[in-house]
KOLTOR-206229 format. One record per residue (C-alpha): residue in three letters; x, y, z. Coordinates in steps of 0.001 Angstrom, whole numbers, plus 524288, in hexadecimal, padded with zeros to 5 digits. Layout:
// residues N
alaXYZ...
//
This chain:
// residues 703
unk21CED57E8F1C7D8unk21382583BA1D162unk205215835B1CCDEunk2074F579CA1C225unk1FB85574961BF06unk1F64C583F21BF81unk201DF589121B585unk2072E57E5B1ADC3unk1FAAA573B71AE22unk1FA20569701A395unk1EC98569C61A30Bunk1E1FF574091A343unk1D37C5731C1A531unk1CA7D57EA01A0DFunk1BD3257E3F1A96Dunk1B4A9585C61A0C8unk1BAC25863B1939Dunk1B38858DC018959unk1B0E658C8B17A6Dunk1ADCD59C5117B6Aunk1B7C75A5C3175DCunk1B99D5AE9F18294unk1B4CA5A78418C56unk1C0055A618197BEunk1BF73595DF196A2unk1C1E5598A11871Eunk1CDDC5A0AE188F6unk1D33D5984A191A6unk1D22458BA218ACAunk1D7BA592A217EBAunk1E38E5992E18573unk1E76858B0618BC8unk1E73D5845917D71unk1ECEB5913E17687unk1F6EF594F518084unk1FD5D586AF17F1Funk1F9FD57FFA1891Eunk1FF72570C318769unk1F850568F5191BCunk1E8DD565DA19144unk1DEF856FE119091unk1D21156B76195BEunk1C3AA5726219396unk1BA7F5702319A83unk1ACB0575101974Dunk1A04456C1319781unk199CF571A618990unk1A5B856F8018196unk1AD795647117AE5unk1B7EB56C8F17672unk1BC1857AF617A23unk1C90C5814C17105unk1CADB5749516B0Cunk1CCF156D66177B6unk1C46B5618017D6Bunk1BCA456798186ACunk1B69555F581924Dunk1A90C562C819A6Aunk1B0DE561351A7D9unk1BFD055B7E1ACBDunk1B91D54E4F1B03Eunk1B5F154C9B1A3DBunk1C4605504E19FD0unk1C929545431A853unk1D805548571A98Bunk1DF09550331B3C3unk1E09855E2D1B0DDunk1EBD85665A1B743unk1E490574661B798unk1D63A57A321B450unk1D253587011B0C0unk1C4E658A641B44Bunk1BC50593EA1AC5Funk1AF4E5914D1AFD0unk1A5DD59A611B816unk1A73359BA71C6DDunk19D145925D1CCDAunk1A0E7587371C4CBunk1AFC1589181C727unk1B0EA580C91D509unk1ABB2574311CFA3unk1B47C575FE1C3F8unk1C12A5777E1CC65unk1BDFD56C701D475unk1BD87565501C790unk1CA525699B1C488unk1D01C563231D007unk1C9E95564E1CCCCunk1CF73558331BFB2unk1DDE4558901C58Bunk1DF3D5668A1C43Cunk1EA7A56DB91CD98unk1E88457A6D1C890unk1DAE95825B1C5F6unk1D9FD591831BDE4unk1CCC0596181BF89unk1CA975A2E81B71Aunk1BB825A2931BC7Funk1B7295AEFD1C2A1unk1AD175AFE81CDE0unk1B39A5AB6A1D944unk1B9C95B4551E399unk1BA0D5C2D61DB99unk1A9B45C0A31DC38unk1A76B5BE641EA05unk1A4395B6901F4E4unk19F0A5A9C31EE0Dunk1A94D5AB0E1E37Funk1B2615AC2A1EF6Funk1AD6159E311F3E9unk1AF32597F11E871unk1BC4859D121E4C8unk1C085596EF1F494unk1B7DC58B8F1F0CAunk1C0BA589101E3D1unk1CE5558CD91EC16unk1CB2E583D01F5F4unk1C8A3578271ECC5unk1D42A57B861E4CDunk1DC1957AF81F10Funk1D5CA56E661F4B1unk1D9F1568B81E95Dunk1E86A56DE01E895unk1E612575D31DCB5unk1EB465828A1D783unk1E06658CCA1D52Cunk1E209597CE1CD76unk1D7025A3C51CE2Eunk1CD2D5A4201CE09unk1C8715AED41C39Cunk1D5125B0741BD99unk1DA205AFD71AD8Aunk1E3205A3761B0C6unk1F03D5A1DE1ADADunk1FAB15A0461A31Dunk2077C5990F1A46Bunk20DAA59C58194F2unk219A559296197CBunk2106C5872B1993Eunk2068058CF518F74unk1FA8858E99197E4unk1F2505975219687unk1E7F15952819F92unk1E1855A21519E0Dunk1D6F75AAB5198BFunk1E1FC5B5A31949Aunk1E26D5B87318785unk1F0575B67418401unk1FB265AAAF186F8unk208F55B26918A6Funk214C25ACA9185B6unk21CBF5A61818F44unk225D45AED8197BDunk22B3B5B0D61A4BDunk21F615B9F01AA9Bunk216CB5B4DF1B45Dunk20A585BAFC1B6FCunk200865BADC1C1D7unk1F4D25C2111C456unk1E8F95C2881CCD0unk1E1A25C89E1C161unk1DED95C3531B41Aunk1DB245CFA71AC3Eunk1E94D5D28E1B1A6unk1EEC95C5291AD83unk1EABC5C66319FD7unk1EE875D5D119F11unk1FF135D09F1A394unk1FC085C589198E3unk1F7685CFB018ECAunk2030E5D8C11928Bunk20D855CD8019312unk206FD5C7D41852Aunk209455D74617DC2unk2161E5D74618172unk21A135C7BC17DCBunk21DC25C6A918CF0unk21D235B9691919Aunk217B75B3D819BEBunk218D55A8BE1A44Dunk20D4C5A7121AD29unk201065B0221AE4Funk1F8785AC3D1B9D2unk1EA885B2431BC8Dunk1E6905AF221CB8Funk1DA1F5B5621CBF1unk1D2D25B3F11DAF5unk1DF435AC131DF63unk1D5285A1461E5F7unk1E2785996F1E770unk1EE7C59CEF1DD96unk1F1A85A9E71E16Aunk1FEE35B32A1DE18unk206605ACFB1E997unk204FB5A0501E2F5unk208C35A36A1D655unk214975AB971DB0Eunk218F65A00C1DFE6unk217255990F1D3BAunk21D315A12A1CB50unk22A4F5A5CA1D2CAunk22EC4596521CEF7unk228295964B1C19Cunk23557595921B707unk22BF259AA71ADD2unk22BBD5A7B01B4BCunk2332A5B2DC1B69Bunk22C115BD821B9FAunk21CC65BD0F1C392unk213AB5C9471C08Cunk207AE5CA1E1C7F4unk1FBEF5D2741CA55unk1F5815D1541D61Aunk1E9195D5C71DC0Dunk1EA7C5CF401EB72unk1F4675C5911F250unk1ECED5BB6F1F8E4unk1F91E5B86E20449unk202F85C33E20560unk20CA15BB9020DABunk20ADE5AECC20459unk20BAC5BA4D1F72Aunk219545BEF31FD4Dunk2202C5B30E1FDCDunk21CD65AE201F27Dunk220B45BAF21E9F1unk22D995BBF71F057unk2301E5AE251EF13unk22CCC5B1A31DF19unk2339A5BD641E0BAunk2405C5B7941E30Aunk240585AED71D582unk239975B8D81CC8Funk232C65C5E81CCBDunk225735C8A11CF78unk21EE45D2CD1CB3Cunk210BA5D80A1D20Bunk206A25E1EC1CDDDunk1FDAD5E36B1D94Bunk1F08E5E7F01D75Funk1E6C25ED0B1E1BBunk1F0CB5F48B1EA57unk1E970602811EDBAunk1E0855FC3C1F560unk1E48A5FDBA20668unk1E1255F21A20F57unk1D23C5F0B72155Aunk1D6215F35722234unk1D7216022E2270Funk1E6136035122A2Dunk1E9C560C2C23553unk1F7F160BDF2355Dunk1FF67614AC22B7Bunk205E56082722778unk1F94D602162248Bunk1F2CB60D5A21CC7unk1FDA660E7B213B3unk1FDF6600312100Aunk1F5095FC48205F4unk1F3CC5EF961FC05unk1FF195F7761F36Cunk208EA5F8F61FF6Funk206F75EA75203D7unk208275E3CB1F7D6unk2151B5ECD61F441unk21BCB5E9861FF3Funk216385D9271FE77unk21D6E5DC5F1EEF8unk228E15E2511F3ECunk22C525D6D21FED5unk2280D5CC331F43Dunk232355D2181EB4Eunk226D75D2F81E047unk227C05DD841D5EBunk21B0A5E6DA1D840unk215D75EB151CA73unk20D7C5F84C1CE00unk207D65F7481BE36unk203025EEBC1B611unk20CD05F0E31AC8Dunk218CA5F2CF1B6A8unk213785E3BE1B8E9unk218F35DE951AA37unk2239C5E7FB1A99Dunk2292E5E2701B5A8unk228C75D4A31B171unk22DB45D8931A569unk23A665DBBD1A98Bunk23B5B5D1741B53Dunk2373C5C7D51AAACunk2405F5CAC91A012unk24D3D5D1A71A67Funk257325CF621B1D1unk255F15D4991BEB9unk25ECB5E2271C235unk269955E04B1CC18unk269105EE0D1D031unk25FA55FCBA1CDD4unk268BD601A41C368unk26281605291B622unk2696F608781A8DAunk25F5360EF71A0F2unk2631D60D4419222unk25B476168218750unk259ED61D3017B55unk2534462A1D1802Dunk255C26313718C67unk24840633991912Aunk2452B6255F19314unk251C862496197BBunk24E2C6302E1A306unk242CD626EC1A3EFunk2491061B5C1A6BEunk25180622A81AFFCunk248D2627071B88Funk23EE461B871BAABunk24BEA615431BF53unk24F2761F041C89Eunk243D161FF61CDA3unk2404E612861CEA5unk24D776113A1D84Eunk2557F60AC11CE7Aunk262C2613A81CA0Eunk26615617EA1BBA7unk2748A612EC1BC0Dunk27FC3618271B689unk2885A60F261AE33unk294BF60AD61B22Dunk2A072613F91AB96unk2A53F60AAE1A2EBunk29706606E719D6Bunk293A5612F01994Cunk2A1086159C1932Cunk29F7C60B4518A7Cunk291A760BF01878Funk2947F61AA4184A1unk29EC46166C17A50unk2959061051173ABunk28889618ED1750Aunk2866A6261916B10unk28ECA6307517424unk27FBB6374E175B5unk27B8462C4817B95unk27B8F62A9C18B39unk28082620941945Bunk27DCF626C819E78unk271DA61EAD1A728unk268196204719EE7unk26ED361B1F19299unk26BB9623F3188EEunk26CEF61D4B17983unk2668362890172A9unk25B52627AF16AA0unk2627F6200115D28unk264FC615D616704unk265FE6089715F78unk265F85FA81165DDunk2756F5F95E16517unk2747C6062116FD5unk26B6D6008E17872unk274CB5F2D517810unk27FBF5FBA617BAAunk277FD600B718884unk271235F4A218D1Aunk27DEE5EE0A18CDBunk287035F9631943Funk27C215F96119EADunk27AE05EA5719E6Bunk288DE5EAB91A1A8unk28A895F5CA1AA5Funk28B0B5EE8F1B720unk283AB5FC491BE27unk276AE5F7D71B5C4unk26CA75EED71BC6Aunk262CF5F1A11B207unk260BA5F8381A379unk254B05FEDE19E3Bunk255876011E190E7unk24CD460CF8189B3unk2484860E7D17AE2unk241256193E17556unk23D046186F16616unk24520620DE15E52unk247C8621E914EBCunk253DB61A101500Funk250E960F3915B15unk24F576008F15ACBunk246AD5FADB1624Dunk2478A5EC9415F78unk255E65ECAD15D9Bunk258275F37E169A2unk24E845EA531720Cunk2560F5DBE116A52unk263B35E51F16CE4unk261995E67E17BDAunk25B665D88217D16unk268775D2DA176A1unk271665DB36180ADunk26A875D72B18BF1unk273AA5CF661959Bunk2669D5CD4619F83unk26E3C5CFB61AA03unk268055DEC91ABE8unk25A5F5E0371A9C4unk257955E9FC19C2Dunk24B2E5EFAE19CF8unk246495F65819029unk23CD4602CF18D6Eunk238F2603B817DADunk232F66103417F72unk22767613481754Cunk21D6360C0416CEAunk21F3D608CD15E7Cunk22C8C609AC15D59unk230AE601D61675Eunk226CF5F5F416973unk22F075EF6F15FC6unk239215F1A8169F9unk232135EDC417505unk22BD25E04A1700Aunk239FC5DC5916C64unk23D4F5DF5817B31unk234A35D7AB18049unk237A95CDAB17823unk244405CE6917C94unk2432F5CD5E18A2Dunk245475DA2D18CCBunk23A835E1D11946Eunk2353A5EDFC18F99unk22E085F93E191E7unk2286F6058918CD9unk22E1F60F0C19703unk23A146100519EF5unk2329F612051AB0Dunk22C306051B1A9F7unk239155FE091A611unk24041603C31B34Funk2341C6012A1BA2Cunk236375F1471B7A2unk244285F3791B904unk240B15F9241C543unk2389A5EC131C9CCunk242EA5E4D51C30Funk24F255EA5D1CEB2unk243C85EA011D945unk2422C5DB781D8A4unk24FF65D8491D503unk2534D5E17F1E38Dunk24A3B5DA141EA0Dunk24F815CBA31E405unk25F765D2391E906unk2565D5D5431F7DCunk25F6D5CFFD201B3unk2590E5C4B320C16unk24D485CA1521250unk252D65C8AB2218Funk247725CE7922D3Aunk24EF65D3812392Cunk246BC5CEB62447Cunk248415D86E250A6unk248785D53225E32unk23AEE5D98A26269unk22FA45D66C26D4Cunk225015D0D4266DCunk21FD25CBC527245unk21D895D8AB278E5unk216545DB8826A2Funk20F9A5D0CF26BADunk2090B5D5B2277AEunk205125E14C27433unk1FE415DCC3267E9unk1F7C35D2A326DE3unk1F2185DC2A277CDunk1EC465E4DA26E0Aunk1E7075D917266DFunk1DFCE5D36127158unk1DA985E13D275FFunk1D6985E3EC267F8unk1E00A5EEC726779unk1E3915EE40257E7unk1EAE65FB2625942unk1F7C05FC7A2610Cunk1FA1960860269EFunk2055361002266ADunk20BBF60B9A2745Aunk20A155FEBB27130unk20D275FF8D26363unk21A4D60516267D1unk21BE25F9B927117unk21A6B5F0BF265C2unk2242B5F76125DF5unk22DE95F8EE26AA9unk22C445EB6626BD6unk232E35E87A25CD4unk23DAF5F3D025E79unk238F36004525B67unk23B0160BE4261E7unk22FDA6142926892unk22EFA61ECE26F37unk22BA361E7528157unk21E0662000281C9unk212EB61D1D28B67unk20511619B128BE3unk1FC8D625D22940Dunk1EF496265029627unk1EDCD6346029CDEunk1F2C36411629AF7unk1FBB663DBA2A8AFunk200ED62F502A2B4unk2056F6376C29763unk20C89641A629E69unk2116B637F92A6E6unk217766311829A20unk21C7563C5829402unk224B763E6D2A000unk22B2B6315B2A0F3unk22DC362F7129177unk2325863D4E290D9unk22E736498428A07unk22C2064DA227DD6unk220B76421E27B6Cunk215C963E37271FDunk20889639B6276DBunk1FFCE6319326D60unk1F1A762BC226E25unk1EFD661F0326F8Funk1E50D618D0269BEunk1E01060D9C262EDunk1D81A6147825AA9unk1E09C620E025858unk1E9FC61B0024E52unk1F0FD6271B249A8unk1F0D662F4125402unk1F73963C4924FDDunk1ED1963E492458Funk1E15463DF525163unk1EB3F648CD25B92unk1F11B63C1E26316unk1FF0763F9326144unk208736490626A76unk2145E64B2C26783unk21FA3651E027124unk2192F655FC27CF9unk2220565B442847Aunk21AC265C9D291F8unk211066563529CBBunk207B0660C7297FDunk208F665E7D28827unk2091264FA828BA4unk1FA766522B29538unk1F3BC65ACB28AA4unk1F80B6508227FDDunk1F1096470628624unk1E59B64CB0287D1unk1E5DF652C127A6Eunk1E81C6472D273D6unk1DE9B63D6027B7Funk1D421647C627A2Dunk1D52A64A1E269DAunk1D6F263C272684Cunk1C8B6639EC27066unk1C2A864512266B7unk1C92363F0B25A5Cunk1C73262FB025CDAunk1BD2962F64265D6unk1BC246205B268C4unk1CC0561F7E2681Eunk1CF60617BA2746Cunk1DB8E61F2127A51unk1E36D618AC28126unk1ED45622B5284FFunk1F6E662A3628001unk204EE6257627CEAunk2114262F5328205unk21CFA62C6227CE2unk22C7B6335A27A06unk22CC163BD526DCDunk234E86359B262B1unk2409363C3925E32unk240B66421625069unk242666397324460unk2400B6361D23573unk230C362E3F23829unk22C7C6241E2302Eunk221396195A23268unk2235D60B6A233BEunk21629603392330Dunk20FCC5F68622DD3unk2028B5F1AD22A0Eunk1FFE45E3AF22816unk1FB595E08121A08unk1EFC95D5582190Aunk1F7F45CF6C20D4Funk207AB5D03E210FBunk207F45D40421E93unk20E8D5E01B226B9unk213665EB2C21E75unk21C1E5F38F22357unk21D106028121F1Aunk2264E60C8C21F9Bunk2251E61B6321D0Bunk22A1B627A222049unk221BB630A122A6Dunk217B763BBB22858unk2169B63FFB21B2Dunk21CD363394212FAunk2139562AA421A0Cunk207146318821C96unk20620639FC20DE6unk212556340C20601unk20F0A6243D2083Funk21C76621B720950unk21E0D6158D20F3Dunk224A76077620CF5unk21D8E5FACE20F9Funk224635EC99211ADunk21F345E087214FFunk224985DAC322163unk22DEE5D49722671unk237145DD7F2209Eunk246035DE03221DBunk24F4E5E7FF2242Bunk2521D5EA192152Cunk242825EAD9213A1unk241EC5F54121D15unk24C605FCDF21712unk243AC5FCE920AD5unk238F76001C2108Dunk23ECB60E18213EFunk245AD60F58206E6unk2395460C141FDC5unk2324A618C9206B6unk233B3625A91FD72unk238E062C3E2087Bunk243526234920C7Dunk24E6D630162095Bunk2485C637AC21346unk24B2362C1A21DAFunk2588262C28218D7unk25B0863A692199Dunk25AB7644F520EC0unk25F866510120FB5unk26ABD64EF821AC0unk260BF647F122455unk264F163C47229FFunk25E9E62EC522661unk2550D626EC22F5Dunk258B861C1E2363Eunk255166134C22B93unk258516061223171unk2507E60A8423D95unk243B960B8223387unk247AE6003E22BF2unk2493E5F75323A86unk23A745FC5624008unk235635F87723218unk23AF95E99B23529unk234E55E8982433Cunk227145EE9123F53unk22A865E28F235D9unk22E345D8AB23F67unk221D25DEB92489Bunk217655DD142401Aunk21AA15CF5023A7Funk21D7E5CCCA2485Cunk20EAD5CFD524B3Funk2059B5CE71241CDunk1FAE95D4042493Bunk201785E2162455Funk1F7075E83823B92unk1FEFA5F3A9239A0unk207C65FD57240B3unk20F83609AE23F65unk21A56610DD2449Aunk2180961E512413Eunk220BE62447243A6unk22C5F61EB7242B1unk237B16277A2474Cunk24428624F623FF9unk24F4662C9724576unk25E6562DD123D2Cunk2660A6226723DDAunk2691E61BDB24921unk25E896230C2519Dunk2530161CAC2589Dunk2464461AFB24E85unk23AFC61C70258DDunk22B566175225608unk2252D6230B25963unk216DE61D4B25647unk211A561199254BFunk205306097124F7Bunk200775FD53250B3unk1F3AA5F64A24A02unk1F30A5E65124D49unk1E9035DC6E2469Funk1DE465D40224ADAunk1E5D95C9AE2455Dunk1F2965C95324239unk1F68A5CE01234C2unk1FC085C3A622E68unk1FD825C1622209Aunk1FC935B671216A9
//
């Protein structure tokens, strides 16, 4: 396996083992000799003979045999000279728990490079530093300062903090979950998430990654490696640290709108990794990935003994997209014939309140059956006459494992009987229906994503060279922001649509324009430093005359001089009024971590107060696209409510793919919009009616 000296070693050194109840070289020392471990456990501490009934030796020279890893527990100035003495020792793999390196500051910053680099040197695995360490429970190490040794299971865990390592471990430990690996990375000076991703998608031992991450180190490097997990088990993510935006002032719409929290959701969402938003959502999601089959489709038979929790169950399915099915005619006839005649088979499946375990057995197995059912979630509420443990060994015994059965024990006392069985059982559950659909939910996601036909990019005939120019141009003139002409020009040059329009730089130019484009016309500012120009009176729109188009001008030139007084104008842009349509915005901003994110949103309102917008990493294809419009709230209103006709969808979902194919094109595209974006009823022409255009120093490439 991957990492082997680092999770499955046959011999462990502990730098700084302690005699001291409490002390972190103490804990660990005891948790490698109590958790099991069968290879050689080595102390090494200069005052004592013996530590926890083990030899203990005053350094690894004076050991004198090669040791496969060391764990290193000693304080922060002393901790270089004690992993170069590792390496001499043989080691390949090297945990320091030791705090004081890059979380401190600059000189802990040099000596966490100084350790990475002579790690690297030496071809061996480094894990943290300041981190709790790691467990592997099917080779019984425990080489770790947590307080408790899981039994083995199918759960791997990593985490970039300890305090939240040894919270899953406390959680996973109350519950008798098992686990499989639990890996603390601390700073990340050279193991990081991408690594162990990689690692675990071809560990046998596990079935199921969790993580809890703070930062990605290389977004690019991050992606490929959790699809390429993604596509043998599930991984499930609970990203911390999302509110806060990026440094840099954005100035695009695109770019204000997408924070930490939009880029990592859509880096999630391409990776085909299961996004935990809670801490708990984290563990019920592996719960159910862990223990149960994947759904083949978004139907749901709901199975209970009450109807409120029933209603419950209902609606969190509903409104999580997934449909409350109706069984098949000849299912419910027989499942009626059998069922009190109070009782409903109707979707929920009603067993009344006396419901014993020989009811439930008769549901679970009609919707196991029913060939409409992808998936069964199974509610009990405590009453006089019902059975908790006999129900939970009943439905275990009538599972066939070829639907997943997700259970809600609803209550306390009466039911944690119930629920341990359950567990015990292999059957996930939880104390609400809500949170049982909610991992169902997660459950059809990722099984949808694994049934995702071939990712195919169309690649459109465009004229990148004539882009290529005009960047360049602005580049060398220092010219970050593109001009709306030119900006159009760009987007001409990869198949858009724009409107005629022409540069003028007097009232008489602009006349002159107007004229030979052809009246009515809009007149806009352009600036460099006037980015949205209708807020700051540099928009006209439908003169209809030489005279409307003169006193424009001079309107508009003149308030923009009051307003921005060291705005460098360059002109004023004429150009044909667009012909009425459904607007939308089109845009991307280039994340530091993954690269150019496009958005999509409705106009006006649903952008500027609602937030309603999409975001996907690009390239995208055309099925991406699509998505992108139908994850917006307002997606029925593009397809027509009311008698309206829909938007020319495909014409929304083809602009998304060459901004795509644009801005991987030319990474020197910071952001841009098209706002906005008119969208006319099928089969008419979709017109840019505005354009921006922000480029970078240097180009913005990603890791």
């Amino acid at each position: 396996m991957m990492y082997e000296a680092l999770l499955e070693p046959n011999s462990v050194a502990v730098i700084g083992a302690s005699r001291t109840p409490g002390k972190v070289g103490y804990e660990i020392l005891t948790n490698l000799k109590d958790g099991g471990f069968e290879g050689a456990i080595i102390p090494i501490n200069p005052s004592s003979e013996e530590v926890y009934g083990i030899k203990c030796y005053p350094d690894l020279s004076s050991y004198g045999k090669k040791i496969d890893m060391a764990i290193i527990v000693i304080p922060a100035p002393f901790v270089t000279k004690a992993v170069e003495c590792s390496i001499a020792a043989g080691a390949k793999a090297i945990i320091i728990i030791t705090a004081g390196f890059n979380e401190v500051g600059e000189e802990g910053a040099r000596l966490q490079e100084e350790i990475a680099a002579i790690c690297k040197a030496g071809n061996v695995d480094l894990l943290g530093p300041n981190c709790l360490g790691l467990i592997n429970a099917h080779h019984k190490l425990n080489a770790s300062f947590a307080s408790h040794m899981p039994k083995p299971g199918g759960i791997s865990v990593i985490s970039q903090s300890g305090a939240l390592c040894t919270a899953m471990l406390d959680w996973a430990v109350s519950r008798d979950l098992g686990l499989a690996k639990l890996i603390s990375m601390g700073n990340k000076a050279d193991l990081s998430e991408t690594d162990f991703l990689s690692a675990l998608a071809s560990d046998p031992a596990t079935k199921v990654v969790v993580g809890y991450l703070e930062s990605i180190d290389s977004g690019n490097a991050f992606m490929k490696a959790a699809e390429a997990a993604s596509l043998k088990k599930p991984v499930v993510m609970f990203k911390a640290g999302v509110t806060q935006a990026g440094s840099r002032a954005a100035s695009s719409h695109t770019g204000s709108m997408a924070g930490a929290d939009m880029a990592y959701g859509a880096a999630f969402k391409r990776s085909g990794i299961i996004r935990a938003d809670t801490f708990e959502a984290l563990f019920d999601y592996a719960m159910a990935l862990a223990m149960q089959p994947l759904p083949k489709g978004d139907n749901v038979a709901i199975i209970t003994n009450a109807g409120g929790p029933g209603i419950m169950a209902a609606d969190a399915v509903e409104l999580s997209g997934m449909s409350v099915c109706t069984l098949q005619g000849a299912s419910a006839s027989a499942l009626k014939s059998r069922l009190p005649s109070a009782a409903s088979v109707g979707n929920p499946i009603d067993l009344l309140g006396d419901a014993d375990s020989e009811r439930y057995v008769m549901a679970v197995e009609a919707a196991q059956d029913d060939d409409t059912v992808d998936s069964i979630v199974v509610i009990l509420t405590p009453q006089a006459m019902t059975q908790p443990v006999e129900t939970a060994k009943a439905i275990a015994a009538c599972a066939k494992h070829q639907k997943p059965i997700l259970v809600s024990f609803m209550g306390g006392l009466d039911v944690f009987s119930g629920r341990e069985e359950l567990l015990a059982l292999n059957l996930p559950d939880y104390p609400s229906p809500e949170r049982a659909v909610a991992a169902l939910k997660a459950m059809s996601d990722y099984s949808a994503w694994l049934r995702r036909p071939p990712r195919v990019l169309t690649r459109f005939l465009v004229n990148r060279r004539r882009v290529s120019r005009i960047i360049n141009r602005h580049l060398k003139t220092g010219q970050p922001q593109v001009g709306e002409a030119q900006a159009k020009e760009i987007l001409r040059a990869y198949g858009f649509n724009v409107p005629l329009g022409r540069m003028a730089t007097t009232a008489d130019e602009a006349i002159e324009a107007a004229q030979k484009i052809g009246f009515p016309i809009a007149m806009k500012i352009s600036s460099p430093d006037v980015i949205h120009k209708s807020d700051l009176g540099g928009v006209k729109l439908n003169l209809d005359s030489d005279d409307e188009v003169r006193d424009a001008f001079d309107l508009m030139t003149m308030r923009i001089r009051q307003r921005v007084p060291k705005a460098r104008i360059e002109g004023v842009y004429v150009e044909q009024m667009c012909k009425r349509g459904r607007e939308v915005i089109l845009g991307m901003t280039r994340d530091p971590q993954f690269g150019p994110m496009l958005m999509f949103g409705l106009g006006g309102i649903f952008v500027e107060v609602m937030k309603d917008v999409t975001f996907h990493i690009a390239p995208i294809t055309e099925r991406e696209a699509m998505q992108m419009l139908e994850n917006t709230k307002s997606f029925a209103l593009l397809k027509g409510v009311r008698g309206q006709a829909s938007a020319d969808l495909a014409a929304i979902a083809t602009s998304l793919q060459r901004i795509s194919q644009l801005v991987t094109d030319f990474t020197q595209i910071a952001e841009m919009d098209i706002n906005p974006f008119i969208v006319g009823k099928m089969g008419d022409e979709s017109i840019a009616a505005d354009a921006r255009i922000t480029l970078a120093e240097r180009p913005g490439g990603h890791e």
